[in-house]
Gaussian input, Z-matrix of N, CA and C with variables (Angstrom, degrees):
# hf/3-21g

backbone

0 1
 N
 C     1     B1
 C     2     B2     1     A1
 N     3     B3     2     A2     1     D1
 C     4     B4     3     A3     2     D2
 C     5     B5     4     A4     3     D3
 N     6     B6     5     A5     4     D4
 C     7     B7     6     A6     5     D5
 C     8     B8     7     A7     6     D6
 N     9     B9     8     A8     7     D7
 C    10    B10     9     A9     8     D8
 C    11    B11    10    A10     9     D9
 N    12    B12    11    A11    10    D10
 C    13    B13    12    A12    11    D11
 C    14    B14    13    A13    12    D12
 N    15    B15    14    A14    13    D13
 C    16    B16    15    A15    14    D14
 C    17    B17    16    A16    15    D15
 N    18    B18    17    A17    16    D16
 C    19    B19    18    A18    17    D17
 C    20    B20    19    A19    18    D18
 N    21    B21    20    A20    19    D19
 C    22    B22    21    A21    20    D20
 C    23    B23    22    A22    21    D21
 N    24    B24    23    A23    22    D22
 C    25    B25    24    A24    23    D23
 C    26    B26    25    A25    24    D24
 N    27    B27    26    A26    25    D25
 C    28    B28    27    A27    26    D26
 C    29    B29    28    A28    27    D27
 N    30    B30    29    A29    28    D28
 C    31    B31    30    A30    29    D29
 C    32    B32    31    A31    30    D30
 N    33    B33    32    A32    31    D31
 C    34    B34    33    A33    32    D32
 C    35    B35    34    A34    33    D33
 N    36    B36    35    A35    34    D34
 C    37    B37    36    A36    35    D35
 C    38    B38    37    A37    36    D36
 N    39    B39    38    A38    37    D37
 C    40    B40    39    A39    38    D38
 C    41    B41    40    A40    39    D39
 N    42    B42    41    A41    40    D40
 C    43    B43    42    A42    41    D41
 C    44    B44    43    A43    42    D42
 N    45    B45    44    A44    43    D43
 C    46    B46    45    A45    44    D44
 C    47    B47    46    A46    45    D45
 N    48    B48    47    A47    46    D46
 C    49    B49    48    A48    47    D47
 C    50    B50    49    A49    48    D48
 N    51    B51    50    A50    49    D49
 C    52    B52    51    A51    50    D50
 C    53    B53    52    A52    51    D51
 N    54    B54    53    A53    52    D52
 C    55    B55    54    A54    53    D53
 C    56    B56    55    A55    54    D54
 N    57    B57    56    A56    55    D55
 C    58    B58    57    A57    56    D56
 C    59    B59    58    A58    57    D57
 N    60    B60    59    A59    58    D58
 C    61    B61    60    A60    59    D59
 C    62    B62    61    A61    60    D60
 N    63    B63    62    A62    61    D61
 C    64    B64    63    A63    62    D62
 C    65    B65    64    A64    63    D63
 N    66    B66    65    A65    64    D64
 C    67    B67    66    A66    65    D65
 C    68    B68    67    A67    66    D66
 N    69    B69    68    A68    67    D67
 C    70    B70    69    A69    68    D68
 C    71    B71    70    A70    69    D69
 N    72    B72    71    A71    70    D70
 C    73    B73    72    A72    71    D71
 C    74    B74    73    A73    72    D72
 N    75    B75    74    A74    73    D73
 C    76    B76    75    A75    74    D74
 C    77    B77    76    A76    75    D75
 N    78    B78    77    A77    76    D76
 C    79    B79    78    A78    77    D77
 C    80    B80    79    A79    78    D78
 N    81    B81    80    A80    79    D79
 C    82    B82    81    A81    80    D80
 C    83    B83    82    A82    81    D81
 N    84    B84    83    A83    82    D82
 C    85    B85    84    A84    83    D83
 C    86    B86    85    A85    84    D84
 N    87    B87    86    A86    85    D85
 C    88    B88    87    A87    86    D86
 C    89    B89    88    A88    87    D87
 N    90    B90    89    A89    88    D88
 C    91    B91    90    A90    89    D89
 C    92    B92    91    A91    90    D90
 N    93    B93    92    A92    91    D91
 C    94    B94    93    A93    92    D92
 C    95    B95    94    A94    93    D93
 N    96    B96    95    A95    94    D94
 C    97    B97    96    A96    95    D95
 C    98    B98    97    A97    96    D96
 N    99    B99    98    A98    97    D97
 C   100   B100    99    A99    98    D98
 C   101   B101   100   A100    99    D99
 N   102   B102   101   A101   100   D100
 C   103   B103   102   A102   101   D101
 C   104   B104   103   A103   102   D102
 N   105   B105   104   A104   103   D103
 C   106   B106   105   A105   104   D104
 C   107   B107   106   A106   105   D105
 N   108   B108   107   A107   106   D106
 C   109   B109   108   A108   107   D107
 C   110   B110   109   A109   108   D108
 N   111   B111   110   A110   109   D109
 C   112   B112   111   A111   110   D110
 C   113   B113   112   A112   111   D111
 N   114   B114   113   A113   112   D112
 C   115   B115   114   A114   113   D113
 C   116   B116   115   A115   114   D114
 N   117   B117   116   A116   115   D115
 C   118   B118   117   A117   116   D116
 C   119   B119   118   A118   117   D117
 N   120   B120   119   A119   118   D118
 C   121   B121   120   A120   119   D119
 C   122   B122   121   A121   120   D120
 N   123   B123   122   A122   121   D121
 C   124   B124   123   A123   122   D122
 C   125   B125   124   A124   123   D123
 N   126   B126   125   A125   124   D124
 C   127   B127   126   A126   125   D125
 C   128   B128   127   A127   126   D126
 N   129   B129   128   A128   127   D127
 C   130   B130   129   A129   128   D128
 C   131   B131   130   A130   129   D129
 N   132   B132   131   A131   130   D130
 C   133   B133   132   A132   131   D131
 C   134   B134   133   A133   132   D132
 N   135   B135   134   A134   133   D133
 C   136   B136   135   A135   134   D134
 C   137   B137   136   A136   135   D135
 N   138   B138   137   A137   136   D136
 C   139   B139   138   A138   137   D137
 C   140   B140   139   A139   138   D138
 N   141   B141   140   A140   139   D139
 C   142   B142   141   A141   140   D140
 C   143   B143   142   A142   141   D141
 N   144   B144   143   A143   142   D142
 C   145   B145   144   A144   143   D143
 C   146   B146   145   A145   144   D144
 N   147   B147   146   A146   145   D145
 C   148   B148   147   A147   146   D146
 C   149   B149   148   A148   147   D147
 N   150   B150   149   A149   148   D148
 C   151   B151   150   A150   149   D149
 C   152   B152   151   A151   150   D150
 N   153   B153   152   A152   151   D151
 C   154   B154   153   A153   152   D152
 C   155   B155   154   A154   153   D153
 N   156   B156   155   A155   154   D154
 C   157   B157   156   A156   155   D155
 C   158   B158   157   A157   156   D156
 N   159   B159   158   A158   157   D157
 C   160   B160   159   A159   158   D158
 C   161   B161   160   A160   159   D159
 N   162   B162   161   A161   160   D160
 C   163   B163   162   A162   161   D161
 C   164   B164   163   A163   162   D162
 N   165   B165   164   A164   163   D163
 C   166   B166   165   A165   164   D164
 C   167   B167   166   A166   165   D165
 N   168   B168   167   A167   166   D166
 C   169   B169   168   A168   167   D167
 C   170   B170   169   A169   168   D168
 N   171   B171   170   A170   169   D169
 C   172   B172   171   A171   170   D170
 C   173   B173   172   A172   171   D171
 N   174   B174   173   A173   172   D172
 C   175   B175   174   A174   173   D173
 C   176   B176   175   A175   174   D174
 N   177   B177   176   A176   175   D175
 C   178   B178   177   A177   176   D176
 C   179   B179   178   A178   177   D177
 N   180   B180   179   A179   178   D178
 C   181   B181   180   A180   179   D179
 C   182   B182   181   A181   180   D180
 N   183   B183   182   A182   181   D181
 C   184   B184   183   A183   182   D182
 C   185   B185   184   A184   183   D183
 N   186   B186   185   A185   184   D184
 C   187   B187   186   A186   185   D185
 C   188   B188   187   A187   186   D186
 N   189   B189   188   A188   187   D187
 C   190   B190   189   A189   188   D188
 C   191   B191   190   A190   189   D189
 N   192   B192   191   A191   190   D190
 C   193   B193   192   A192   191   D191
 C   194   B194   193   A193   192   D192
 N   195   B195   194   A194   193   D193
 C   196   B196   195   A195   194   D194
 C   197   B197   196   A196   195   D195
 N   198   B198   197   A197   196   D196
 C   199   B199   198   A198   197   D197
 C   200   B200   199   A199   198   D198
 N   201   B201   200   A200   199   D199
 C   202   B202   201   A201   200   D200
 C   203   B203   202   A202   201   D201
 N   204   B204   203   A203   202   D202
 C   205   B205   204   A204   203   D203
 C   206   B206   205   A205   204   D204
 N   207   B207   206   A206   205   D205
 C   208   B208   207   A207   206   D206
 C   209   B209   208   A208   207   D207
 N   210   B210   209   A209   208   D208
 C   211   B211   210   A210   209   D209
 C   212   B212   211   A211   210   D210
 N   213   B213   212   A212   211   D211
 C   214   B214   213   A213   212   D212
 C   215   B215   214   A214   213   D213
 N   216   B216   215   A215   214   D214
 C   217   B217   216   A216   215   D215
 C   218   B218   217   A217   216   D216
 N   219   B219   218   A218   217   D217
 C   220   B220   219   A219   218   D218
 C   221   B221   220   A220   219   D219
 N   222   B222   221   A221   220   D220
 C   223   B223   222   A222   221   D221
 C   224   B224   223   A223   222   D222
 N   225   B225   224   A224   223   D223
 C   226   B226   225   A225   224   D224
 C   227   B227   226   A226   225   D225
 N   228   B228   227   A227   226   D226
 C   229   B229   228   A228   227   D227
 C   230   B230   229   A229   228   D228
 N   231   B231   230   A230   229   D229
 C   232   B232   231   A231   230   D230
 C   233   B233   232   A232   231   D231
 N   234   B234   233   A233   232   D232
 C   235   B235   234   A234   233   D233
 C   236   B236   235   A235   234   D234
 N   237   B237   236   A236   235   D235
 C   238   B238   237   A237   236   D236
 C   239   B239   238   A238   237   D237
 N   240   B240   239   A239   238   D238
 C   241   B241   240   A240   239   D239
 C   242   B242   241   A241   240   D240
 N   243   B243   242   A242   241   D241
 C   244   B244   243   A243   242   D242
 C   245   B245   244   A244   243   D243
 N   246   B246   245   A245   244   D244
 C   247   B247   246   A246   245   D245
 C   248   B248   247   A247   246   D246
 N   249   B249   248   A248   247   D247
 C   250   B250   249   A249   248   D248
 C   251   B251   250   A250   249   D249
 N   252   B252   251   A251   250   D250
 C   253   B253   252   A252   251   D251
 C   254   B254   253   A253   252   D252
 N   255   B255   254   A254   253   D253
 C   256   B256   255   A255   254   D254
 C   257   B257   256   A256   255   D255
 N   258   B258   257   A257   256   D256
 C   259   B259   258   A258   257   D257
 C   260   B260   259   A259   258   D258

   B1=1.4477
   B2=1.5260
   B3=1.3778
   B4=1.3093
   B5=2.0536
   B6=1.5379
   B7=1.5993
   B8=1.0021
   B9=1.5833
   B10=1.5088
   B11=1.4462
   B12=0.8894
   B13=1.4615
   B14=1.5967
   B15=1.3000
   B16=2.0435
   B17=1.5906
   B18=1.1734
   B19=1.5000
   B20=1.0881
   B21=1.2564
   B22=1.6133
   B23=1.4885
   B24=1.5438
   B25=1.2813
   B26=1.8970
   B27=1.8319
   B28=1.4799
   B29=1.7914
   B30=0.9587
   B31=1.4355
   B32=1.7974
   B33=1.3885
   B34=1.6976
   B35=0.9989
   B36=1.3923
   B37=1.6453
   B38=1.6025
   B39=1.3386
   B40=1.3613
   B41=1.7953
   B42=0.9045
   B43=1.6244
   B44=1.4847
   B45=1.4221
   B46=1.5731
   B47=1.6168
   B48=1.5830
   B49=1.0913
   B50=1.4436
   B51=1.0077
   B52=1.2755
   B53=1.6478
   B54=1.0085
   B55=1.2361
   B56=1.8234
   B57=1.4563
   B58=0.8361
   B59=2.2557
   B60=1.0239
   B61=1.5050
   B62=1.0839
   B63=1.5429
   B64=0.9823
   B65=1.0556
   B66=1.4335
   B67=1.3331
   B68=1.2545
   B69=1.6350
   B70=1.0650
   B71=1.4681
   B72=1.3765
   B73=1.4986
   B74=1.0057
   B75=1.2171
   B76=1.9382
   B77=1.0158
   B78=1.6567
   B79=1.3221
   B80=1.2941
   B81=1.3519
   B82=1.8024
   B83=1.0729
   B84=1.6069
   B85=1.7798
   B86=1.2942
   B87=1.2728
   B88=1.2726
   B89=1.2751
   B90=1.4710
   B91=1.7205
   B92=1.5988
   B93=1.7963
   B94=1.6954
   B95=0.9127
   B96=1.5501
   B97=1.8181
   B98=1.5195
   B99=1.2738
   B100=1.8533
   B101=1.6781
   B102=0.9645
   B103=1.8793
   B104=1.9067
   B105=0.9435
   B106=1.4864
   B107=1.0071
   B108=1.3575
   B109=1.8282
   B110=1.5131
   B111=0.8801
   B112=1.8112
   B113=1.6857
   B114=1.5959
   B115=1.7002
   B116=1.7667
   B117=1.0392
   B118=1.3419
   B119=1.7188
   B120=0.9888
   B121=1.4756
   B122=1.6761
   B123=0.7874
   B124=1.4120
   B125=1.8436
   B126=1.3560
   B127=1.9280
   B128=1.4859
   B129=1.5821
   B130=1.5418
   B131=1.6196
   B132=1.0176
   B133=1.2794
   B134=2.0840
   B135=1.1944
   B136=1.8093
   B137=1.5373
   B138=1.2521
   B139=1.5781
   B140=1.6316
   B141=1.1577
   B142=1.5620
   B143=1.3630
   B144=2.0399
   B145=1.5040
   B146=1.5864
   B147=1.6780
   B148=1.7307
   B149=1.2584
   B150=1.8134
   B151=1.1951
   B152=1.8453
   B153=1.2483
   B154=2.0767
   B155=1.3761
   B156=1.3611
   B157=1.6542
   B158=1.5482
   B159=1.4212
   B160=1.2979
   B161=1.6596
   B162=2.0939
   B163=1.7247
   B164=1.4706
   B165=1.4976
   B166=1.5650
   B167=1.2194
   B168=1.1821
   B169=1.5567
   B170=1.9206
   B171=1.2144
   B172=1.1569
   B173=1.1584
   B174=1.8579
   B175=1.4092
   B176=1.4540
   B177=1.4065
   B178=1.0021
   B179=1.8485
   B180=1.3662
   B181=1.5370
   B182=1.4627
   B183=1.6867
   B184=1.3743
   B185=1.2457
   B186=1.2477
   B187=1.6158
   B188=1.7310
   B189=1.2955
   B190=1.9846
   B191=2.3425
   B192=1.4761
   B193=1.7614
   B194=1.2266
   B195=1.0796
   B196=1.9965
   B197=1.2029
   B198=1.5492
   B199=1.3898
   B200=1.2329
   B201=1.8068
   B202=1.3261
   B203=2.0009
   B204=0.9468
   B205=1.4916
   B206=1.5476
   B207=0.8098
   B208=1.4972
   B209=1.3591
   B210=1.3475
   B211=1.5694
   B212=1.2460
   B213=2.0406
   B214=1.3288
   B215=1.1807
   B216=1.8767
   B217=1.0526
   B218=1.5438
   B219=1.3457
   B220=1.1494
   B221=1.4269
   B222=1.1419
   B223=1.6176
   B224=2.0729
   B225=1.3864
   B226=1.7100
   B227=2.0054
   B228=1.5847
   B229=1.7812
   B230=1.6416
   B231=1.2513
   B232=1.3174
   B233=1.5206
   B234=1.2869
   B235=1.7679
   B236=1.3740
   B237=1.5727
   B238=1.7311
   B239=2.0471
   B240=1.4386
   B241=1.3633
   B242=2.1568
   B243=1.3102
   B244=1.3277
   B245=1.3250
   B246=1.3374
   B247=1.2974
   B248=1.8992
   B249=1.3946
   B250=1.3097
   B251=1.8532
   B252=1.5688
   B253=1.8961
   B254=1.4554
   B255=1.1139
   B256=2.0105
   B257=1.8922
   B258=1.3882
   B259=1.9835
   B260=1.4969
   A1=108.49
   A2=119.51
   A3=112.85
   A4=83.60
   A5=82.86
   A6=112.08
   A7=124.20
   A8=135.11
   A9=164.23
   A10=124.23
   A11=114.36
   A12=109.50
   A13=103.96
   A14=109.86
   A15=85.99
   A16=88.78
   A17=107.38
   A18=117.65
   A19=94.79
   A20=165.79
   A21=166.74
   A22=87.23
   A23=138.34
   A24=147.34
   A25=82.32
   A26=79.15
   A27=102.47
   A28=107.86
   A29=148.70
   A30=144.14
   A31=106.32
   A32=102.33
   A33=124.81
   A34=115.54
   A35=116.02
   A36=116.31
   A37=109.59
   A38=115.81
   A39=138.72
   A40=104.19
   A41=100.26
   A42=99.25
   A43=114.81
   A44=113.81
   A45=104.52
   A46=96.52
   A47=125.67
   A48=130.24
   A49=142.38
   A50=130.61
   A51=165.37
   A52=142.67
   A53=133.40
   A54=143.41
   A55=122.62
   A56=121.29
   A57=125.31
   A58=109.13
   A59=112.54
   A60=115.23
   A61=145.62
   A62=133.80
   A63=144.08
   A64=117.28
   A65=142.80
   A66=149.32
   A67=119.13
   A68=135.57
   A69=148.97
   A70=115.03
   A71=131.12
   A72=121.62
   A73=132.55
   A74=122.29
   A75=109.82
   A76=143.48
   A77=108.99
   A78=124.28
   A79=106.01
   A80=113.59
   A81=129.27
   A82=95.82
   A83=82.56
   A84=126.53
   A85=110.33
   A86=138.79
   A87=130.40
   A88=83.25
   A89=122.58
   A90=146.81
   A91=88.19
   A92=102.16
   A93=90.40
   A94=151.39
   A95=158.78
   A96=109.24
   A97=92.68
   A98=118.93
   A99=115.18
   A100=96.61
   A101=120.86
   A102=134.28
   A103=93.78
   A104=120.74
   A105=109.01
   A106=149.54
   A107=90.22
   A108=120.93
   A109=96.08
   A110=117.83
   A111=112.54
   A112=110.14
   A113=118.68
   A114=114.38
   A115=102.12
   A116=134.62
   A117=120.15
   A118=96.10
   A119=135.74
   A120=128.79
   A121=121.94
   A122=122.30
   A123=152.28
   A124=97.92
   A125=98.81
   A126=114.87
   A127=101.80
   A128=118.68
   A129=99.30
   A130=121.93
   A131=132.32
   A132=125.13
   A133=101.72
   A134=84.45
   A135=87.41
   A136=112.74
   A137=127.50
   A138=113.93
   A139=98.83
   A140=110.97
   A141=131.30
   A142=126.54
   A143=92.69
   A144=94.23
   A145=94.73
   A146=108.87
   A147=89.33
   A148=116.79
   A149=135.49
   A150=109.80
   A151=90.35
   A152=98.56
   A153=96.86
   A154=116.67
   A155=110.17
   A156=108.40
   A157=78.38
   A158=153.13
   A159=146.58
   A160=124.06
   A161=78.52
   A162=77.53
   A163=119.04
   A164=130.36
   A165=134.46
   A166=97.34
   A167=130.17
   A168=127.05
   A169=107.12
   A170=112.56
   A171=128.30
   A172=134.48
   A173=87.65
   A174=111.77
   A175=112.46
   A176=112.39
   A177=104.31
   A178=132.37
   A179=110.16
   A180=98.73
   A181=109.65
   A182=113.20
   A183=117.85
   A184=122.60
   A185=114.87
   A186=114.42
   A187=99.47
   A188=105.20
   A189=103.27
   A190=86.39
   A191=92.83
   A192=92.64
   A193=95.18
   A194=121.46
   A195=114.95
   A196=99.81
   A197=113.27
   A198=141.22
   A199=105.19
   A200=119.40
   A201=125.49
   A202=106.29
   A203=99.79
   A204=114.67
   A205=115.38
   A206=95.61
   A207=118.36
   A208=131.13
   A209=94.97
   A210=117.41
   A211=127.45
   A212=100.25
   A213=128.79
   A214=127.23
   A215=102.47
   A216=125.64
   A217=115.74
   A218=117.12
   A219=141.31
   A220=99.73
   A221=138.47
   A222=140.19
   A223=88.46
   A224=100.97
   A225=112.73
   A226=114.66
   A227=83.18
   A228=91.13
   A229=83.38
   A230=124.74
   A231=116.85
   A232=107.84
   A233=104.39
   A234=114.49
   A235=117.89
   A236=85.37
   A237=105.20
   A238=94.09
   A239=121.89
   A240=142.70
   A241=86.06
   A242=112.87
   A243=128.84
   A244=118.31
   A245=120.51
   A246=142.61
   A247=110.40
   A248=105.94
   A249=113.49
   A250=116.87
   A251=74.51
   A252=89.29
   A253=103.36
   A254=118.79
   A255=96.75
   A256=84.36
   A257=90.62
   A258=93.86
   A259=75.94
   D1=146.66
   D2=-167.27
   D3=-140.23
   D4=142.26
   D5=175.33
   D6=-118.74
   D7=123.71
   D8=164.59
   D9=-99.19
   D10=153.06
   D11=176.65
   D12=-97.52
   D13=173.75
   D14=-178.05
   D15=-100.01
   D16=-171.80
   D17=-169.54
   D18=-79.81
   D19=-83.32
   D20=84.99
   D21=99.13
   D22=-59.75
   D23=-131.06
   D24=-115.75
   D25=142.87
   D26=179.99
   D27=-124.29
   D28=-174.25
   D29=-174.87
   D30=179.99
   D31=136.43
   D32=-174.39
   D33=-147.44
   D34=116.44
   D35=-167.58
   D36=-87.67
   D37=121.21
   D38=-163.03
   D39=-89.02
   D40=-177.68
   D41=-178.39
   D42=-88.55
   D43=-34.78
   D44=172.24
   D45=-125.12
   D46=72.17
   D47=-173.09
   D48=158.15
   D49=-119.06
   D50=-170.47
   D51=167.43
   D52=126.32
   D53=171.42
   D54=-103.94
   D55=104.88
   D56=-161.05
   D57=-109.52
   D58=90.16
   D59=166.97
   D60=-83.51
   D61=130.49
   D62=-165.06
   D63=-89.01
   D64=60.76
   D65=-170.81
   D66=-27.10
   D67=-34.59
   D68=-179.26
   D69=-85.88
   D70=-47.31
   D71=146.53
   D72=-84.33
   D73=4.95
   D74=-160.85
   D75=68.44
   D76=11.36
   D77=-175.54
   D78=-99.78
   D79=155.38
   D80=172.58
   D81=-146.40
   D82=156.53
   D83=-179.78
   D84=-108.87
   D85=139.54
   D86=-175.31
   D87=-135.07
   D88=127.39
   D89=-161.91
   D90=-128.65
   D91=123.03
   D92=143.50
   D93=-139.96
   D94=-122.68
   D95=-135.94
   D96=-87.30
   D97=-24.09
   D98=-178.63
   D99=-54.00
   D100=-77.80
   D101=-175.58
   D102=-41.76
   D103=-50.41
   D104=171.46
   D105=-47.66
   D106=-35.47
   D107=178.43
   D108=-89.30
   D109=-82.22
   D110=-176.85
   D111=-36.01
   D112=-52.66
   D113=158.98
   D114=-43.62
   D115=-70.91
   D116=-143.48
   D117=-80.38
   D118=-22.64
   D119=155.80
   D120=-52.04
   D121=-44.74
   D122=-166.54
   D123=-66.32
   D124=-62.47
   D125=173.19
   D126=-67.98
   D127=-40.66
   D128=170.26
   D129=-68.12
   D130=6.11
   D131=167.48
   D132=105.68
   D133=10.51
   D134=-175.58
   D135=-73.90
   D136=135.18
   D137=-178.16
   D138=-69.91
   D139=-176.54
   D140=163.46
   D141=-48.91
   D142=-50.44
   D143=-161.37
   D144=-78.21
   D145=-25.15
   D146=178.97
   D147=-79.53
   D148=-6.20
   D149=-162.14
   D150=-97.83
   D151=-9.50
   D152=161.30
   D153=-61.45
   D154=-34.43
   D155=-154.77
   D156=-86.02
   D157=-60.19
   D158=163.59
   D159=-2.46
   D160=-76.84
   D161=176.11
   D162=-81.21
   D163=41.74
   D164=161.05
   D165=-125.95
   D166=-4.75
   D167=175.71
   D168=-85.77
   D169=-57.74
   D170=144.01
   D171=19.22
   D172=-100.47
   D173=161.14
   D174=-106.18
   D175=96.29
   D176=179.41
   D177=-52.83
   D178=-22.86
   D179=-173.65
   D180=-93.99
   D181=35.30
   D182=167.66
   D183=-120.71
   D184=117.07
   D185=-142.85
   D186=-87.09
   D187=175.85
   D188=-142.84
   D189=-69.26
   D190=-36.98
   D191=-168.71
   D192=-56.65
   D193=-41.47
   D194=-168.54
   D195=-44.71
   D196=-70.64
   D197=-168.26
   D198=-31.13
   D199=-77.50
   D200=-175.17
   D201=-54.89
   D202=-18.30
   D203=167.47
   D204=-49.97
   D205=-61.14
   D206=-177.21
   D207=-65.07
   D208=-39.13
   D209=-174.93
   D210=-80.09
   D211=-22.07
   D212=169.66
   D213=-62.36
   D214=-35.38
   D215=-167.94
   D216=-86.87
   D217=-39.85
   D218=158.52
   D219=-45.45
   D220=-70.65
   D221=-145.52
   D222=-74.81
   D223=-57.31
   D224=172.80
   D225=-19.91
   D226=-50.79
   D227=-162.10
   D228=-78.86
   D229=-59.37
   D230=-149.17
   D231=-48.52
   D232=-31.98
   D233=-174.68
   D234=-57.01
   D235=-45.67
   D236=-159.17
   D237=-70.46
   D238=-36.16
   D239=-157.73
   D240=-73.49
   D241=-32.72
   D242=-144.34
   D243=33.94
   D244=78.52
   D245=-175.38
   D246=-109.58
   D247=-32.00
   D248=163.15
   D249=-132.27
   D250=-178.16
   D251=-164.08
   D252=-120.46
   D253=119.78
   D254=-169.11
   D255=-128.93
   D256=155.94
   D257=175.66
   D258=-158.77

């Protein structure tokens, strides 16, 4: 599966994060640096299960299910937000 942001969406890397905008409503996302890192993996062409195995490598006292946990959840909102385009 591969992830994009849609064209609509703008992005500015914040100090503990990311900031993600919706050019068309005016809405933002403020991502941080965990949600950033898994986003900017995700745009590099990284699958899921690796940008989990990353963020449990990471942080180590987050065990790999959390992780892929997380990452699910992350990808979930972004969809639901329609902030990205994944095929």
């Amino acid at each position: 599966m591969t992830f994009a942001l849609q064209p609509w969406v703008s992005t500015t890397r914040a100090e503990h994060g990311m900031v993600l905008l919706n050019e068309a409503t005016g809405r933002y996302w403020q991502l941080n640096g965990t949600a950033a890192l898994v986003l900017s993996a995700l745009l590099d062409g990284v699958p899921q299960q690796e940008a989990a195995r990353r963020l449990a490598e990471r942080y180590q006292h987050v065990h790999a299910e959390q992780a892929a946990d997380d990452v699910a959840t992350l990808v979930a909102s972004l969809r639901r937000a329609r902030l990205v385009a994944t095929a």
